[in-house]
C-alpha positions, -999 to +999 in steps of 0.1 A: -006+254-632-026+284-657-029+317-643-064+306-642-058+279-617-030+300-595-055+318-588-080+293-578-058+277-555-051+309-536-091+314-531-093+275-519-058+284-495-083+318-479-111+299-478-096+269-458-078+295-438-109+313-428-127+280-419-099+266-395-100+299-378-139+292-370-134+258-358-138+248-324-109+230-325-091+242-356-061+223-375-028+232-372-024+244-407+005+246-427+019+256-464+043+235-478+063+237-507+066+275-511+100+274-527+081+264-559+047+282-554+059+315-558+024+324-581+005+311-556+020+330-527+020+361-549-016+358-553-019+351-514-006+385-508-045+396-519-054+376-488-032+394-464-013+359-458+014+367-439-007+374-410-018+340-404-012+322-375+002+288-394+034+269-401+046+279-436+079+253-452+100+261-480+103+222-487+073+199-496+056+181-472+082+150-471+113+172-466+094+190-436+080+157-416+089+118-414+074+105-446+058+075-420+037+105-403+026+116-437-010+107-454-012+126-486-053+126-494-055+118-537-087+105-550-067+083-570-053+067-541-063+025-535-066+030-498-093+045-479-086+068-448-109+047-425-092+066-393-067+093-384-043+085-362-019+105-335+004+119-351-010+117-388+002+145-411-030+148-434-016+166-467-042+183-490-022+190-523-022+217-542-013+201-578-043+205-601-046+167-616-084+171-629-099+146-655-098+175-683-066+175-683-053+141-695-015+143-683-020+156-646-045+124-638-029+105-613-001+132-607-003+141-569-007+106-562+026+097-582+048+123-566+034+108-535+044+077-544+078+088-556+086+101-521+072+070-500+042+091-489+015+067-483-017+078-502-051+079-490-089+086-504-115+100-483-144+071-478-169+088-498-187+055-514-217+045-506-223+087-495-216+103-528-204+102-563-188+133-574-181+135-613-158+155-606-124+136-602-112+158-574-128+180-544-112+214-539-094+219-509-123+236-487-146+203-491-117+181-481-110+203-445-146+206-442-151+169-447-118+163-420-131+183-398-164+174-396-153+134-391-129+150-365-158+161-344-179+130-352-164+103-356-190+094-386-175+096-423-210+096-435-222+123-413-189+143-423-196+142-460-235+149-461-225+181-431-198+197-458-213+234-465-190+231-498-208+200-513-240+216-509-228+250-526-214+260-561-198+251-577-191+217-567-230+210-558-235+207-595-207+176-592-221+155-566-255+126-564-261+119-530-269+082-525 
């Protein structure tokens, strides 16, 4: 990742952070993968990240849970996530695979792949197109936790506060 989008991602990891906290019935949150993401967790030190209250994993998300429990969300992914189940381990990647840059398109759902992680894209068709190949991490919670407290994918999409902000307002046609 650029410096550019280290920084990004640390801003999406606060911002998701902040909006669990406010939840009525937050996630259990955790960071995964931090032998690698020593940038990012450098630039989390700006967010005072230690001091949250969630699981934090040196290994990536299959080295830390059964990869059968495991649902990593790519919007390159075949299937839809029509339901979550008991026991589901939603994982919200990190990896910057945007349509601007050619080589990364496809890459979270690859390494995925490569680990026997089923793969998963949020049921957004028929709600909304987003030209934008990916949603940043903030839409996705939002968008999980709003169908976690209705039930309703399409009321979960059109209720996201980040789909109706910048920048990714800009991205999106309603339908």
């Amino acid at each position: 990742m650029t410096d550019a989008e280290v920084g990004a991602m640390a801003r999406q990891l606060g911002l998701c952070y902040g909006y669990n906290r406010g939840l009525p019935q937050p996630f259990r949150l955790a960071l995964c993968g931090l032998r690698n993401a020593a940038p990012v967790a450098a630039r989390l030190e700006a967010h005072c990240w230690r001091s949250w209250v969630l699981g934090r994993h040196e290994e990536p998300p299959w080295g830390t849970w059964p990869a059968a429990s495991l649902v990593y969300l790519s919007a390159d992914a075949e299937a839809t996530l029509d339901r979550i189940e008991a026991g589901d381990v939603l994982v919200i990647g990190g990896v910057v695979d945007h349509a601007n840059v050619a080589s990364r398109v496809g890459l979270a759902r690859g390494v995925a792949e490569a680990h026997a992680v089923r793969t998963a894209r949020l049921p957004l068709d028929g709600i909304v197109s987003v030209r934008k190949t990916s949603l940043t991490c903030l839409a996705v919670l939002q968008i999980l936790a709003n169908f976690a407290e209705s039930g309703d994918w399409a009321a979960a999409v059109r209720e996201a506060p980040a789909l109706h902000c910048a920048p990714m307002r800009k991205y999106v046609v309603w339908h």
